[in-house]
N, C-alpha and C positions, 0 to 999 in steps of 0.2 A: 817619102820616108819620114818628114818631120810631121805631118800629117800624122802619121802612125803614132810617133812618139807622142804626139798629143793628147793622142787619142786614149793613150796607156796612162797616159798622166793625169789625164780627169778623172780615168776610172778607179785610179787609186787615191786620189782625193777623195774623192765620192764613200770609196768604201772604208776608208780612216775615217769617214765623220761618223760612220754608223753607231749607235749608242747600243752596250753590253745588255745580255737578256737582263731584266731584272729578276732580283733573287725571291723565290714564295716568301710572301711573311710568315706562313704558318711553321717554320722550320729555325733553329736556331735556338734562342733564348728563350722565347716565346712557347716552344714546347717546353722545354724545363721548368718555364716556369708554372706552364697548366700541369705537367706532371707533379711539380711539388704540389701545389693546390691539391690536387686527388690525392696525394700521400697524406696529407694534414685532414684530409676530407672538408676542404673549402668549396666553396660552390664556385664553377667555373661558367663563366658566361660567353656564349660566341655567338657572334653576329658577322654578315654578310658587308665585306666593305670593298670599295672600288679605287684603288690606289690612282693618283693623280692623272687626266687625260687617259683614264680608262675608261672600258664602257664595261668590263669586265670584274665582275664579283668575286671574291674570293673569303671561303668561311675564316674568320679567328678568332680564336680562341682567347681569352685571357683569365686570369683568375678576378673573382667581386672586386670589384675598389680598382683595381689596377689603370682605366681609363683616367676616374678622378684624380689619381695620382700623377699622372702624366700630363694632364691637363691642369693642375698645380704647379710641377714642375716649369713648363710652359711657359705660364704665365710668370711663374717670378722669373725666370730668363729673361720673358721680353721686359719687365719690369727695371732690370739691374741693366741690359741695354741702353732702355731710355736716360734712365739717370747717368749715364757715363755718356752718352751724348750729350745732355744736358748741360754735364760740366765740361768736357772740352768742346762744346760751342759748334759741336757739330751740326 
């Protein structure tokens, strides 16, 4: 019997570890924002990207500039990180 209950007991550990599907990028904001792009008549650009410990491609879409900008973003984040570790001595 406690064999059993053991037995019930890993298999529900096991499947509480399991991690949530993840969600398309291509849906969300990220349409909004290519559909405004085509309302303005901006040039929208998509490319083939493979989200972390995938082997798997998925097309997205974003309107021109929008990478640079996020990669801008980015960067002053890690930027303003550093200098606050800096000053508390982290």
């Amino acid at each position: 019997m406690s064999r059993k209950m053991l037995l019930v007991a890993a298999a529900l550990l096991c499947g509480a570890c399991a991690a949530p599907a993840p969600k398309p990028q291509g849906t969300g904001t990220q349409s909004a924002a290519v559909a405004d792009a085509q309302r303005r008549k901006d040039k929208v650009v998509c490319r083939m990207e493979r989200a972390t410990g995938s082997n798997i491609a998925e097309r997205v879409c974003r309107p021109e500039g929008a990478d640079t900008r996020d990669q801008q973003e980015l960067q002053d984040r890690l930027l303003q990180m550093r200098s606050l570790q800096n000053r508390t001595g982290g």
